[in-house]
C-alpha positions in Angstrom: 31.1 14.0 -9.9 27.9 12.3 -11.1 28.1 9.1 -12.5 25.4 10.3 -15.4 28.4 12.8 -16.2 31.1 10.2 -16.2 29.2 7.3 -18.2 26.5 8.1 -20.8 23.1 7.7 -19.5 21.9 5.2 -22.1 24.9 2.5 -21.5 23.8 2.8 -17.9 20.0 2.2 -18.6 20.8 -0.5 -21.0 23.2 -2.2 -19.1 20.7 -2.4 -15.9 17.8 -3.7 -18.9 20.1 -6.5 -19.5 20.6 -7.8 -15.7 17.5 -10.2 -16.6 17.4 -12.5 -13.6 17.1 -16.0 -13.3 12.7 -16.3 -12.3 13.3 -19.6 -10.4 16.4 -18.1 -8.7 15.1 -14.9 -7.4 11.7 -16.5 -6.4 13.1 -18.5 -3.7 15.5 -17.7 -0.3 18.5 -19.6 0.6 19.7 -19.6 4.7 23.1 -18.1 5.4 25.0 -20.9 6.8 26.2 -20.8 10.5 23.7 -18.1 10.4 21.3 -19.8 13.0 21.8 -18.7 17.0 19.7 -19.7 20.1 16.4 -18.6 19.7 16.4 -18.0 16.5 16.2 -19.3 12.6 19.1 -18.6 10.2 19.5 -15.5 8.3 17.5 -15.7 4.7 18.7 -13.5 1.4 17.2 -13.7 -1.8 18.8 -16.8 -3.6 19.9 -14.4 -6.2 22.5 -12.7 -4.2 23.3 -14.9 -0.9 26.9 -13.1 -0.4 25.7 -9.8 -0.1 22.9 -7.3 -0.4 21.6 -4.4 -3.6 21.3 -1.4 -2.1 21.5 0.2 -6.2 20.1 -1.1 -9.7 23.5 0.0 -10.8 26.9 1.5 -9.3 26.3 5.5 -8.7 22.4 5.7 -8.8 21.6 5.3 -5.3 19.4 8.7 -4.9 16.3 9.5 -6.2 17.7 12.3 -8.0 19.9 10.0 -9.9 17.4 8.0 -11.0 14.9 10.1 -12.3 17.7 12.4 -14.3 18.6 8.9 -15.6 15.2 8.5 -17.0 15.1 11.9 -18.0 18.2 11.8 -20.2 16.8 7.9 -22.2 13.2 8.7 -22.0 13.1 12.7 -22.6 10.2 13.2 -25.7 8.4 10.2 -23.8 5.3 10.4 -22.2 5.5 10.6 -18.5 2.7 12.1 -16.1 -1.3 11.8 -17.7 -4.4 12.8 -16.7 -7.6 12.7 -18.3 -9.5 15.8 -20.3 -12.0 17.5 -18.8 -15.1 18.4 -21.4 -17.3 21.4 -21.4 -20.2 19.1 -20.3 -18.1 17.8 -17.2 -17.5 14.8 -18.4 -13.7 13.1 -18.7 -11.9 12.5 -22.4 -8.5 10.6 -23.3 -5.4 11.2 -21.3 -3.0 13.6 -22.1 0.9 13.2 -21.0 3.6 15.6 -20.4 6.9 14.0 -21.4 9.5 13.6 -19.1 11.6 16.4 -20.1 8.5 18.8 -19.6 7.9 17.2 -16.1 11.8 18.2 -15.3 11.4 21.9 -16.3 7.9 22.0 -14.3 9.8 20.6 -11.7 12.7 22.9 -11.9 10.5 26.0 -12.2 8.7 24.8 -9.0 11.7 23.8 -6.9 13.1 27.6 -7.6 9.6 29.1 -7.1 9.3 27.1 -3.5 12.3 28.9 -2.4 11.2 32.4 -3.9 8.1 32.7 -2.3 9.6 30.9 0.9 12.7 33.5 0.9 10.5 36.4 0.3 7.4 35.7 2.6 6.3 38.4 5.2 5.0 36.4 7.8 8.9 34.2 7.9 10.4 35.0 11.3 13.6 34.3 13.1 12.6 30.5 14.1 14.4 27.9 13.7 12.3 26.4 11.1 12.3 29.7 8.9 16.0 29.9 9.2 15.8 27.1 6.8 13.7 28.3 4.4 16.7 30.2 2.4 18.3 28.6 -0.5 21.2 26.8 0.5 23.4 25.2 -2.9 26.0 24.0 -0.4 23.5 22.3 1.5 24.7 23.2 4.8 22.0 23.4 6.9 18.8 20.6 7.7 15.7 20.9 4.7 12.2 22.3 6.2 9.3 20.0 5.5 6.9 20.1 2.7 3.8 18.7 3.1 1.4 17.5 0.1 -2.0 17.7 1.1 -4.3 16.1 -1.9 -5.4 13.0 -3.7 -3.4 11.4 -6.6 -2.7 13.6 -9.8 -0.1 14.5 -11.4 0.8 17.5 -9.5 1.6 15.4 -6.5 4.1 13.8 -8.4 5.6 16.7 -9.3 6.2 18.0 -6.2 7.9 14.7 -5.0 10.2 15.3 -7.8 10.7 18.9 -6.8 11.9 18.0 -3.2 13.8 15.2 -4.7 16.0 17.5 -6.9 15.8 20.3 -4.2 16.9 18.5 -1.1 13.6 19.3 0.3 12.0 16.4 2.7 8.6 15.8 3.0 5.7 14.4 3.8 1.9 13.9 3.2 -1.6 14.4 5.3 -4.8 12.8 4.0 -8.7 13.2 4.4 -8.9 10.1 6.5 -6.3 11.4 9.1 -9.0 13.8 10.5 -8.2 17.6 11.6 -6.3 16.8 15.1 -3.8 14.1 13.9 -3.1 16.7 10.2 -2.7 19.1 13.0 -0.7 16.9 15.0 1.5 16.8 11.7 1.8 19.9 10.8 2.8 21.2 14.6 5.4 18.2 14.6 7.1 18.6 11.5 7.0 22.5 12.0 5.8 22.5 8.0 5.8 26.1 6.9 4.1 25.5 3.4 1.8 23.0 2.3 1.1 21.8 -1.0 -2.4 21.2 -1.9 -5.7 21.0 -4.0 -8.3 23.9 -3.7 -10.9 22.2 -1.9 -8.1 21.7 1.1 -7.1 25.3 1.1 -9.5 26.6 3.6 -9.5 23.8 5.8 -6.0 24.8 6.5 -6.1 28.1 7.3 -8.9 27.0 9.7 -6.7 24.9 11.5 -3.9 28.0 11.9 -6.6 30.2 12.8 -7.7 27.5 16.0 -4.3 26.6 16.9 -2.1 30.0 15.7 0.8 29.0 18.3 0.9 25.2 17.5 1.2 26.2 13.6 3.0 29.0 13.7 5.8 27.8 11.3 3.0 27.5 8.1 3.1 30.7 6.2 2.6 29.5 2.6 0.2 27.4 0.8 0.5 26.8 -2.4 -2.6 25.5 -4.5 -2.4 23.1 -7.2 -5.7 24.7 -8.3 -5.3 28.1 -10.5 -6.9 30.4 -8.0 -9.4 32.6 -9.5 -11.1 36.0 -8.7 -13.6 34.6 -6.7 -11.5 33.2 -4.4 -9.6 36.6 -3.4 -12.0 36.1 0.0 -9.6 33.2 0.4 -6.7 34.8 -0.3 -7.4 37.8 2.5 -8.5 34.7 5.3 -5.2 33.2 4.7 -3.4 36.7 4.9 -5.0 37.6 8.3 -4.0 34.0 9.4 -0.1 35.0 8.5 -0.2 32.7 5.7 0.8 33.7 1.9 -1.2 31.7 -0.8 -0.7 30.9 -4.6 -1.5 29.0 -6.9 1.3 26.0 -8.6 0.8 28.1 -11.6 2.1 31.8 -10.4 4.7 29.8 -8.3 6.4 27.9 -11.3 5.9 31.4 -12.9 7.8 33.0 -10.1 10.1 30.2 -10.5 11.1 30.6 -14.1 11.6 34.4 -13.3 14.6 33.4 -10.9 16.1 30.5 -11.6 18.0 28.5 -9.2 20.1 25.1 -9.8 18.7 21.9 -8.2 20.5 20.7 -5.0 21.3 16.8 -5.8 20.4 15.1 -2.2 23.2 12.5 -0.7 22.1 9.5 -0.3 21.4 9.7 3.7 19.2 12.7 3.1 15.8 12.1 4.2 13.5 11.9 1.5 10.4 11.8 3.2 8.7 11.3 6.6 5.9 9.0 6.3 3.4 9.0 9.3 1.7 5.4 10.0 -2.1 5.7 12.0 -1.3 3.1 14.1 -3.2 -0.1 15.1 -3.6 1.3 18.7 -5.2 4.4 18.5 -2.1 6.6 19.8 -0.9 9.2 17.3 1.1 7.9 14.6 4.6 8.2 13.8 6.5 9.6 11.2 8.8 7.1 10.3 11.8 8.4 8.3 13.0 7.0 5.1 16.5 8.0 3.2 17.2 8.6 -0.5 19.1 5.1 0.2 15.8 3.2 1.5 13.7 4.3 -1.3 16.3 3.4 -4.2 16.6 0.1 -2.6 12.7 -0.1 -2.8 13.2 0.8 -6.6 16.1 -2.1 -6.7 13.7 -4.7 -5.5 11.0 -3.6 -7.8 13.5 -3.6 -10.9 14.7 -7.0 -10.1 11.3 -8.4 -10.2 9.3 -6.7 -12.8 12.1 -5.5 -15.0 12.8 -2.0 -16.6 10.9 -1.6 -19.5 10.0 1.6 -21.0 6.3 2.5 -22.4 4.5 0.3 -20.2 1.8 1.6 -18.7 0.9 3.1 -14.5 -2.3 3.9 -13.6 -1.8 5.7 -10.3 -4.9 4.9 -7.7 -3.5 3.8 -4.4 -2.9 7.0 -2.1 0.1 8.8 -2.5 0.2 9.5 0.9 1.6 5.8 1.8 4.4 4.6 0.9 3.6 1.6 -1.4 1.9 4.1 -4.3 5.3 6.4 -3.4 7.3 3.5 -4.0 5.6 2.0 -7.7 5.5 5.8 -8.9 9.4 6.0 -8.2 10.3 2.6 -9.6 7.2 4.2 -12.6 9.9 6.9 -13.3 12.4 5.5 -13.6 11.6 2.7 -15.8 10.2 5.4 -18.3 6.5 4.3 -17.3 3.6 6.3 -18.8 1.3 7.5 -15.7 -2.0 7.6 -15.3 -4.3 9.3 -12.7 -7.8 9.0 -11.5 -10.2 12.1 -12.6 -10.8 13.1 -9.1 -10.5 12.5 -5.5 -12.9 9.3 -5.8 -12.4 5.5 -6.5 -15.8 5.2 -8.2 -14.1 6.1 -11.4 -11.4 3.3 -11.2 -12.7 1.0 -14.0 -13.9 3.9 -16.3 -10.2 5.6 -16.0 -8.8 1.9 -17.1 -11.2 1.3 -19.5 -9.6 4.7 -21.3 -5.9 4.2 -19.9 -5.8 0.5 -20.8 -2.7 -0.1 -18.1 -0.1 -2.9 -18.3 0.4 -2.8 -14.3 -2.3 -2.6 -12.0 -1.8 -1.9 -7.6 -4.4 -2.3 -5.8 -5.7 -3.4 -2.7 -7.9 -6.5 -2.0 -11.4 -4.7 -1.4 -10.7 -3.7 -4.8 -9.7 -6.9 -6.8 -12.7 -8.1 -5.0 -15.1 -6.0 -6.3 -13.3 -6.5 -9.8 -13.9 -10.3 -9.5 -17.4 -9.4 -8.8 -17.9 -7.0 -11.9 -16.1 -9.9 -14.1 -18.2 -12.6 -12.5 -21.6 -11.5 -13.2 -20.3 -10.9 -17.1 -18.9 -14.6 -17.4 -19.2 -17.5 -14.9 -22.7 -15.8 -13.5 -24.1 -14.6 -16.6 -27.6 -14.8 -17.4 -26.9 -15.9 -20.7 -26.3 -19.7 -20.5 -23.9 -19.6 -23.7 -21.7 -16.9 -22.3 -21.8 -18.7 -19.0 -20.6 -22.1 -20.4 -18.3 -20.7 -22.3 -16.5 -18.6 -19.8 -16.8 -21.5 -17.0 -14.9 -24.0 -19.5 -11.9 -21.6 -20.2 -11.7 -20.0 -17.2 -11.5 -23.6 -15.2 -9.0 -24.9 -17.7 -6.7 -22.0 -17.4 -7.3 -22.9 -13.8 -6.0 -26.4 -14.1 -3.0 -25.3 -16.3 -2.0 -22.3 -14.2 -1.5 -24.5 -11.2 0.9 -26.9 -13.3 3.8 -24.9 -12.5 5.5 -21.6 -11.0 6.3 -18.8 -13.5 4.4 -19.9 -15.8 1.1 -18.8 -17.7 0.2 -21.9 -20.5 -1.5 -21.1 -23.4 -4.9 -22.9 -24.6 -5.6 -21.5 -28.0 -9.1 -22.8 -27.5 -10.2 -20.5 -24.9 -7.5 -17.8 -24.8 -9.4 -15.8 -27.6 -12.1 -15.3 -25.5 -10.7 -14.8 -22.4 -8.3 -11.9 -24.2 -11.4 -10.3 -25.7 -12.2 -10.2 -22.1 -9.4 -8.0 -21.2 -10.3 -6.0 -24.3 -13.5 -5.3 -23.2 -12.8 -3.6 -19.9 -9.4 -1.9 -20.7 -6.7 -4.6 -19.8 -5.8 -5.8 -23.0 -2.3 -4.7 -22.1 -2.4 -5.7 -18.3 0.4 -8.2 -17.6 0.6 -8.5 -13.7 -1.4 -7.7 -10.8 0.1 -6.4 -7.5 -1.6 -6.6 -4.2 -0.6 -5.8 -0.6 -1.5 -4.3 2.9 -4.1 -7.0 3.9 -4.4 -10.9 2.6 -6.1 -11.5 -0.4 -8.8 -14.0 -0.4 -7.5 -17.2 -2.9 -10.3 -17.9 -4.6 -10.1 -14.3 -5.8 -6.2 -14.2 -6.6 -6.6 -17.7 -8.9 -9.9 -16.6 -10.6 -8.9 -13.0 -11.6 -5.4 -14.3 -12.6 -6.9 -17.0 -14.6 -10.2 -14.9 -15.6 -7.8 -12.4 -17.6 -5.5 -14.8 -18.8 -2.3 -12.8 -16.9 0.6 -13.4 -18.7 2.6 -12.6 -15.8 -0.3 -13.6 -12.6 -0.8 -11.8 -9.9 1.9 -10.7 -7.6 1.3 -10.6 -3.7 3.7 -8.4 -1.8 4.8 -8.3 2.1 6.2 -4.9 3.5 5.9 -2.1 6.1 6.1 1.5 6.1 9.6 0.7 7.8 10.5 -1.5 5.1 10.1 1.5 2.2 6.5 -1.1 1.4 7.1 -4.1 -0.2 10.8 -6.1 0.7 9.3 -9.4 -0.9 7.1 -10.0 -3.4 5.2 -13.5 -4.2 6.4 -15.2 -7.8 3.0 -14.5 -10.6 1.9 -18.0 -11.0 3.1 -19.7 -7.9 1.2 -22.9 -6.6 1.5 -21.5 -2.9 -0.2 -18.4 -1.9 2.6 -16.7 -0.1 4.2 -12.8 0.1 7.5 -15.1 -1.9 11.0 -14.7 -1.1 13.1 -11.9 0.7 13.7 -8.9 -1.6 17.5 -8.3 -3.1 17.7 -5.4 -0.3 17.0 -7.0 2.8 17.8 -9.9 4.7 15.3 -11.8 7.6 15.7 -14.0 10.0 12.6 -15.6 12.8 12.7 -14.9 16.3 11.1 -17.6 18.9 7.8 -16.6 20.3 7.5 -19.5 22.9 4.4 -17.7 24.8 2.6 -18.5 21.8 4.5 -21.3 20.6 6.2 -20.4 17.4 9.8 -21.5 17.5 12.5 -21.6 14.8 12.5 -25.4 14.9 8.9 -26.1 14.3 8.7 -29.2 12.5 6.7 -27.4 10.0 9.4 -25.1 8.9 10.9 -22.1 10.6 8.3 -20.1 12.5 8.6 -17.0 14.9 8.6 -12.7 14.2 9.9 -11.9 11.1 13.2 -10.1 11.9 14.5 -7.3 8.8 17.6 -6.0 8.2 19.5 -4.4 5.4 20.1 -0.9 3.8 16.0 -1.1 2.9 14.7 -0.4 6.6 14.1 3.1 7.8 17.1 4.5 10.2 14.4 5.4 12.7 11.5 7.4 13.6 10.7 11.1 13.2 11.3 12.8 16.8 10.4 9.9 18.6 13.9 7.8 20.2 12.1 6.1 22.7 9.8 3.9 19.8 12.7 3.5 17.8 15.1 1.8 20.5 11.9 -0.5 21.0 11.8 -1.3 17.0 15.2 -2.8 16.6 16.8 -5.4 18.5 20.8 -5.3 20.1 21.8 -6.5 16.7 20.1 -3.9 14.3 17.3 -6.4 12.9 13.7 -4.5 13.0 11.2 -5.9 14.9 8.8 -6.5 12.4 5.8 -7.4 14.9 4.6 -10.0 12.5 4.9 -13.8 12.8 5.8 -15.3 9.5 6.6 -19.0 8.3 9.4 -19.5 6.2 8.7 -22.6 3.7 11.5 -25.6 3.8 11.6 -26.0 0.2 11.3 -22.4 -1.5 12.4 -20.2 1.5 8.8 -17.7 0.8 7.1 -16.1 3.8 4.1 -16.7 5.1 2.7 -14.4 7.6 0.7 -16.1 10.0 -0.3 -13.9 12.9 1.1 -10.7 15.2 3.2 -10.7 18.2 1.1 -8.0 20.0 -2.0 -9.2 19.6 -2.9 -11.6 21.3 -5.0 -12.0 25.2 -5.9 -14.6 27.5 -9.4 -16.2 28.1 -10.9 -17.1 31.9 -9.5 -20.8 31.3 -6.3 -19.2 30.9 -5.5 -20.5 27.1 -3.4 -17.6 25.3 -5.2 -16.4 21.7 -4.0 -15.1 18.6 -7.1 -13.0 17.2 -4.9 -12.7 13.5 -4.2 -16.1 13.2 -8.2 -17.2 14.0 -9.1 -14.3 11.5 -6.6 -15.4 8.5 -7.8 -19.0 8.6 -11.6 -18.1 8.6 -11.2 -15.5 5.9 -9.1 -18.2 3.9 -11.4 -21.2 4.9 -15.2 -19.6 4.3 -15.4 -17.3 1.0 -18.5 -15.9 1.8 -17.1 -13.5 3.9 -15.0 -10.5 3.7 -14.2 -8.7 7.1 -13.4 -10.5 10.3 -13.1 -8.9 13.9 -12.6 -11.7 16.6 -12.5 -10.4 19.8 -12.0 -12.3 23.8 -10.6 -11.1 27.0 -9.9 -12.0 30.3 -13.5 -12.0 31.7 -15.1 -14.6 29.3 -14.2 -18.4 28.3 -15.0 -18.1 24.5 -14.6 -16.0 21.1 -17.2 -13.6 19.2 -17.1 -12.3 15.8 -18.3 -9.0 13.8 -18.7 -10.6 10.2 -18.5 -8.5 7.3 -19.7 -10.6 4.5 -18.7 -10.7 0.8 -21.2 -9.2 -1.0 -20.5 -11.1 -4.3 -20.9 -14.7 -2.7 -23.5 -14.5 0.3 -26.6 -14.3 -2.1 -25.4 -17.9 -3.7 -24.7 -19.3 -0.2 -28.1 -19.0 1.4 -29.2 -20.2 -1.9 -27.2 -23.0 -1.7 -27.5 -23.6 2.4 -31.0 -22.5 2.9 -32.9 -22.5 -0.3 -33.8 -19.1 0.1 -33.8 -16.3 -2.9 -32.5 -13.5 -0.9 -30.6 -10.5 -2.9 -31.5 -7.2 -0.9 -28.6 -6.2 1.6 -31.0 -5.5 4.4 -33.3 -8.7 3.9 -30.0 -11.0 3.7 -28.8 -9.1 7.0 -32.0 -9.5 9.1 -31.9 -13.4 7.9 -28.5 -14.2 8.6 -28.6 -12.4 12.2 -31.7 -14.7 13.3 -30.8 -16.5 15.8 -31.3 -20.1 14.6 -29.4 -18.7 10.8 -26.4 -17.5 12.3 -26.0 -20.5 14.2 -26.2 -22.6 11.1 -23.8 -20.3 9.3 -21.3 -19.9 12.0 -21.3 -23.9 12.3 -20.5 -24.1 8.6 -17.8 -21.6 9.1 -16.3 -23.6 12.0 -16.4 -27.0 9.6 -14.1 -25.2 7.3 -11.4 -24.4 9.9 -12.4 -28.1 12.0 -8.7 -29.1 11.7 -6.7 -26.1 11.7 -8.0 -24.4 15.0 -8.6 -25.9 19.0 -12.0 -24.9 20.2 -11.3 -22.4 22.4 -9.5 -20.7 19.1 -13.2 -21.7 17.4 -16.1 -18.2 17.4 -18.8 -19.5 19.7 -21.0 -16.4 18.7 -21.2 -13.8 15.4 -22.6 -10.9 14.2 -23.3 -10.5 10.2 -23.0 -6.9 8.5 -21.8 -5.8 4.7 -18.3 -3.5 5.5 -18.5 -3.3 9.2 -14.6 -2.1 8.6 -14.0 1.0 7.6 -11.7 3.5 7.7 -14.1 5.9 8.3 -15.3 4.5 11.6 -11.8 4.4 12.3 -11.7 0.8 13.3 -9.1 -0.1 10.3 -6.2 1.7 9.4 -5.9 3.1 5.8 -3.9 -0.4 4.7 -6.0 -2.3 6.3 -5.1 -3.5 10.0 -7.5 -4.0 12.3 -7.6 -1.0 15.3 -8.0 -3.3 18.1 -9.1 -1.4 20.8 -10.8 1.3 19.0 -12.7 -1.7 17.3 -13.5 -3.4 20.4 -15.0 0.1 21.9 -16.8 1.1 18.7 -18.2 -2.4 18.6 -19.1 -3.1 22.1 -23.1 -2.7 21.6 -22.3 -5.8 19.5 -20.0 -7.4 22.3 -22.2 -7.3 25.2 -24.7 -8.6 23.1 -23.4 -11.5 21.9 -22.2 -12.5 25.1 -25.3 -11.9 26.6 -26.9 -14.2 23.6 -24.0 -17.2 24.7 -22.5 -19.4 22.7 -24.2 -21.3 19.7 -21.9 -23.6 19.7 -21.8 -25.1 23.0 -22.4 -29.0 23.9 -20.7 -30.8 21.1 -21.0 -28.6 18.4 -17.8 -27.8 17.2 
């Protein structure tokens, strides 16, 4: 029986309200003792719960199912998924909401229409796959896979909620992925019906019509787009491709016609399969994750940001990784009002804000960056010398008082007025934390925008994997180090020593080595694929995380440092971490944004594709070089003169004089604005470097800068 039928729903939502945990207790790690074996650190919990790990944010919740129907039941007449109106003249009004009881019959309807159009289809055949596709209330038998094909809105939510109460596993494709790796998807999961916006449609049946035996299995798309008459062309092309197609419309229609009961998932159930593109270029792998690893996500996330009700979401990190999967869970269940974006592109982020007015805001750091930009030429760069004074005094002194002490946000009633009709003014009024992840966030940016909009609970900078359900620790808002914070409630670490590039548990600097995970947070394995998951976890079951992390002697927060894998050796023979080199410069020299170092084998020294920070680069060759220069393409052709770059890239090796040996120092650079991109498929979609495919795509760039030599040579560094 369920526990939401044996206890009432609000004296379990209370009582999880009231766990308020101890900030200065939860913000640090404590090692187990006698933990600590040859070769490698202790094991580290969260100081909050040493003896034993949360797998649950209370006894009986521990499936997605559960915790949505619990949110259902307190937060019913509330306001749940939003998105924005669309006006005659094309232009976007205020949000509207369904409420949370209207999401549940939507997702009811949809869940019973799946399996009526799935049951009834004419192109199902005697496969394997379609032998799942009946409705099965015992749940006897393994789910098919759904796959959502779309940007963020609230349809996508919706059908995460309809495999959720349906048993249903999924899993997501994405623009970015290109045609042969969706179609490298779709033939491994053998998907039979895809979930998807309009534009996406024909695409798809494009891809069944090159490769009918590989995607034989697909036989229903369902649009989240009303179909209308003019696409009946559509409709026949998917048809003579063996492929029914509907719109979510006539499907929850269908679905209300013949009603079927949800199936509540176990806990073990797989709730989705979420594929990762790889730093290496091979295709990526589907790395499963249980009803069990997600709610433990949601456990970490409710111990550090609380469950609240009526704050605020707005949804712009893809849905198709995990980290936006995991916030709109932990969203849910805290009875969160969501927001989405108007379309398919970011270019509307700070309009949809300025309308949504969000109290939690996830985002990446390209995009904080360009925020600190936007609020930078409106306060500390303004051309209006009152407004700049202004702004520069309160922003520096909430600065100075910020850095007093963790936790905390002080209050200066001298400046906070303005700095709050800041917030007003671009729609974060009720913004009380900023989340970050996926790739290091430059400082000077986390401590201005923290301080710039007066945070009342700073700016939050998370460590995680795709394995790890995203983010297992998350840094403290106002902490005075710069770290990814403590070990999550869900998971426990531990270092392992790297000695062939001299990490060791020991280092008189404080445990250092690869981050090591275990707990009921990590995935169970990967999707199809044995052989890479008896590589990711050691004889002990601790994950392999592939990172090398520091753990701090006095707080017990990780740092992460550098990565095992990637590393080479030059013609003297000296081993080189290319992470490590590109962390300190990125930290070091603010003027840039992007960093590529690349060595091998066949040459003695490093060289460097630059991607420089558009916001800063103008005022340093003001600053450096006297020059006015504003235009993109006049700063590039400046900075990549010979007798420039060598100036700039000596100034960049100052920085990092102390923290780097010279062969670890760039000898040679190339300057560009965004020279990584996903697009170029150099970067993966969170951020990590492609190594090889960078060092191919780039090697124009390579040869020449080797063929240039060093600048740095004969005393220079």
């Amino acid at each position: 029986m369920s526990i939401l039928l044996r206890e009432p729903p609000e004296h379990i939502y209370h009582t999880i309200q009231k766990q308020n945990l101890d900030a200065n207790q939860i913000s640090n790690t404590v090692a187990i003792p006698s933990s600590q074996e040859p070769g490698h650190s202790h094991i580290y919990r969260n100081a909050y719960n040493p003896k034993h790990l949360f797998s649950t944010p209370y006894p009986g919740i521990d499936t997605l199912y559960d915790t949505f129907e619990l949110s259902a039941a307190v937060n019913a007449d509330k306001p749940c998924l939003g998105s924005r109106i669309k006006n005659s003249d094309g232009t976007f009004g205020a949000y509207t909401f369904q409420t949370y009881n209207e999401v549940r019959e939507r997702r009811n309807n949809l869940g019973s229409g799946i399996f009526y159009v799935l049951e009834n289809n004419p192109y199902k055949t005697d496969s394997d796959t379609h032998k799942k596709l009946s409705y099965d209330s015992e749940k006897s038998k393994d789910s098919f896979v759904l796959t959502v094909y779309s940007h963020n809105r609230p349809e996508w939510a919706l059908c995460d909620l309809t495999c959720v109460a349906y048993s249903i596993t999924n899993t997501a494709l994405y623009s970015t992925l290109g045609p042969e790796t969706s179609e490298y998807i779709l033939e491994l999961t053998e998907s039979p019906i895809v979930v998807c916006t309009k534009d996406k449609v024909l695409d798809l049946i494009k891809l069944k019509k090159n490769n009918p035996e590989k995607l034989r299995n697909l036989i229903a798309i369902i649009s989240m787009d009303k179909l209308e008459l003019e696409d009946n062309k559509l409709t026949s092309l998917a048809h003579e491709n063996s492929i029914s197609l509907f719109d979510m419309g006539q499907v929850e229609k269908l679905g209300s016609l013949n009603p079927l009961a949800p199936i509540p998932p176990k806990p073990d159930d797989v709730f989705t399969i979420s594929f990762t593109s790889g730093t290496t270029g091979a295709a990526p792998k589907g790395v499963v994750l249980t009803h069990k690893n997600l709610v433990c996500g949601i456990t970490v996330h409710v111990a550090g940001f609380g469950l609240v009700p009526g704050r605020i979401h707005y949804s712009f990190l893809p849905l198709a990784h995990i980290y936006e999967r995991v916030f709109l869970q932990y969203g849910l269940i805290s009875g969160m009002k969501i927001g989405y974006p108007q379309g398919p592109l970011p270019t509307t982020l700070f309009e949809d804000i300025k309308v949504l007015e969000p109290t939690f805001l996830c985002l990446v750091p390209r995009v904080y960056t360009k925020l600190e930009a936007a609020i930078k030429a409106q306060t500390v760069d303004s051309d209006k010398p009152l407004m700049k004074y202004l702004f520069t005094k309160a922003i520096n002194n909430k600065l100075e008082l910020q850095q007093q002490e963790d936790h905390v946000n002080p209050s200066n009633l001298a400046y906070d007025w303005l700095l709050n009709l800041l917030r007003k003014k671009i729609g974060m009024k009720n913004v009380e934390l900023f989340v970050t992840g996926s790739a290091p966030l430059a400082e000077e940016t986390y401590f201005f925008l923290r301080a710039a909009l007066n945070l009342p609970r700073g700016f939050h900078s998370g460590y995680g994997l795709t394995e790890s359900v995203s983010g297992c620790s998350v840094s403290p808002g106002h902490a005075n180090k710069f770290s990814s914070g403590p070990i999550g409630v869900s998971t426990e670490m531990r270092l392992r020593d790297i000695p062939e590039m001299g990490y060791f548990a020991k280092d008189e600097v404080g445990p250092r080595g690869e981050l090591l995970l275990r707990g009921p947070q990590i995935f169970p394995r990967y999707y199809k694929n044995p052989e890479e998951t008896a590589k990711a976890f050691d004889e002990n079951g601790w994950f392999c995380t592939g990172d090398v992390a520091h753990i701090d002697a006095a707080t017990g927060r990780i740092n992460i440092i550098d990565r095992v894998k990637n590393f080479f050796k030059l013609a003297q023979g000296e081993y080189v971490s290319p992470e490590k080199i590109e962390g300190l410069y990125l930290a070091q020299f603010p003027y840039i944004s992007q960093l590529f170092v690349h060595g091998n084998s066949l040459q003695t020294y490093l060289v460097g594709v630059v991607g420089l920070d558009p916001t800063t680069i103008a005022s340093y060759i003001k600053k450096r070089f006297h020059d006015k220069i504003e235009k993109e393409a006049d700063i590039l052709q400046f900075l990549n003169s010979p007798q420039n770059k060598k100036i700039m890239l000596q100034d960049m090796n100052k920085v990092i004089a102390k923290e780097l040996q010279g062969f670890e120092k760039l000898h040679n650079i190339t300057v560009s604005f965004e020279p990584l991109t996903v697009e170029k498929g150099v970067i993966t979609p969170t951020m990590k470097i492609r190594r090889p495919i960078a060092a191919k795509y780039f090697q124009n760039e390579i040869d020449q800068m080797y063929e240039e030599g060093s600048l740095v040579k004969n005393g220079a560094l």
